[in-house]
N, C-alpha and C positions, 0 to 999 in steps of 0.2 A: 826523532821518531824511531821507533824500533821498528825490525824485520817481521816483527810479527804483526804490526800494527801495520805497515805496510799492504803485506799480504792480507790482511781482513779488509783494508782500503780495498784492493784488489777484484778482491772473492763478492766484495759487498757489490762492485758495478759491472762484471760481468755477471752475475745472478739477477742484475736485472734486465740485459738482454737474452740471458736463458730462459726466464721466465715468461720472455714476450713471444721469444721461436717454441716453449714448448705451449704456447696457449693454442697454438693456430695447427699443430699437428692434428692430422683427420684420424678420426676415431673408424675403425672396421676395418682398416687399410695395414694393419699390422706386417703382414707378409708380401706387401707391396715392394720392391728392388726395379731401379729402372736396368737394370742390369744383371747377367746370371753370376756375374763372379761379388756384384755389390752385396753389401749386409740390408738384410730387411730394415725398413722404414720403422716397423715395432718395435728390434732389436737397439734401431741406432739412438732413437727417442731416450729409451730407457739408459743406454751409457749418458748421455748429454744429462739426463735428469739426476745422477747417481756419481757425476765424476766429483762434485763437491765432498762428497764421503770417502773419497779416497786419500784423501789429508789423515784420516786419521789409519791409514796402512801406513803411507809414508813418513809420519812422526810417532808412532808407537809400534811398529814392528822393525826389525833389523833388516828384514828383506822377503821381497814376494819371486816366488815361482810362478811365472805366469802359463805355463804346461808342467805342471807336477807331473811322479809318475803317478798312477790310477786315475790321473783325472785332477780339473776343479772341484775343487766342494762349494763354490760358489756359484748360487742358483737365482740372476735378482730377478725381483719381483713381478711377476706379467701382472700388465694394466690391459684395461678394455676401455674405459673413458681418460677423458684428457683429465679428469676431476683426480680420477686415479692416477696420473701420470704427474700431473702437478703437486698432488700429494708425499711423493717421492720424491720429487725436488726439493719440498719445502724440508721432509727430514732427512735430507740428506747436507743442505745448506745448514741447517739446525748444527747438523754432527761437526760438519767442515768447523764452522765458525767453533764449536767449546773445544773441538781441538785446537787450534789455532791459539784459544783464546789460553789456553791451559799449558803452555807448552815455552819454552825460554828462546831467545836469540841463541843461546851458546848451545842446547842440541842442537837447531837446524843449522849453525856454523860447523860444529865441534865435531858431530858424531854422522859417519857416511849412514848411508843406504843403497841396498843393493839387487839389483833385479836381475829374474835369472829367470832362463827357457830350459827347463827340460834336466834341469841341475847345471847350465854353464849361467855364468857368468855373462852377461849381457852390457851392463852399465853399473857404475859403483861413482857414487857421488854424494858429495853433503847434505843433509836433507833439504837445506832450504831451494838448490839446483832445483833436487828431483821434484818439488812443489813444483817451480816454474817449468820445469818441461815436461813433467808427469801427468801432473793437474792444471796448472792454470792455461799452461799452450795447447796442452788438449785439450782440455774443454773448448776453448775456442777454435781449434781445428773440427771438433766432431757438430758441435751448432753450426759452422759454418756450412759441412757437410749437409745436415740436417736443415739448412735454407736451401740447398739445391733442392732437398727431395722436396720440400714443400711447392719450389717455384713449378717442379714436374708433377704435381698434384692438385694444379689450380688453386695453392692457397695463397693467401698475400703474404709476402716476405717483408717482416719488421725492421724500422727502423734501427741498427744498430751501433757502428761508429762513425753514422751519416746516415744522409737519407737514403732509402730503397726504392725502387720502382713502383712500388704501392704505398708508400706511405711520407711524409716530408720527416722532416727531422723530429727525434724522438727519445 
């Protein structure tokens, strides 16, 4: 099996526990934080639905600034329904996967990537790393995140590598 095939293994079973925390995110609640330092509820939704698309920065670009100077030029998309928010998952799993699928063992072996704050130098690694700790371990850290805000929202937290306190195995 190759590394690419791996990681599409991967991407394909957590997408389906992402798909099940972003079904149950509350709609009107966008600017909800249970906290003043936490990231809004609307904001955190939208990275969890959007990190699948980020496979194709880390296998087709050399390296992201993530504070450029003047600013991001990246603006994602506001949702107002979950219909909307789910939508964005699905084209962004879409993008994840023809990257993925388009792409050899030997770039994400062969060829680093490099992320950088503000023009330093932050992290410098093989792309296939930066996949597992870029993308795929975050995505699972910010859904994770993303079941707290639900459980502090009254909604039911989905079954995901075991059962939840609302649901049995799933």
């Amino acid at each position: 099996m190759t590394i690419t095939e791996l990681l599409l293994a991967e991407l394909d079973r957590e997408a389906v526990a992402i798909r099940k925390t972003l079904e149950r995110v509350p709609e009107g609640k966008n600017d909800w934080k249970p906290h003043p330092k936490s990231m809004p509820l609307g904001s955190l939704a939208t990275i969890v639905a959007n990190i699948p698309g980020w496979l194709d920065m880390v296998v087709n670009l050399d390296e992201l600034d993530i504070n450029p100077s003047g600013g991001s030029k990246y603006r994602p998309q506001e949702w107002r329904t979950r219909r909307d928010l789910l939508d964005q998952f699905e084209a962004s799993l879409k993008r994840g996967r023809e990257v993925l699928q388009n792409t050899t063992d030997d770039h994400l072996l062969n060829t680093k990537w490099r992320m950088l704050a503000a023009g330093k130098m932050m992290s410098e690694q093989p792309r296939y790393v930066a996949i597992r700790d870029g993308v795929l371990n975050h995505m699972a850290h910010h859904r994770g995140q993303l079941t707290v805000y639900l459980r502090l929202n009254e909604e039911k937290v989905p079954a995901i590598y075991g059962p939840s306190a609302d649901e049995g195995r799933g």
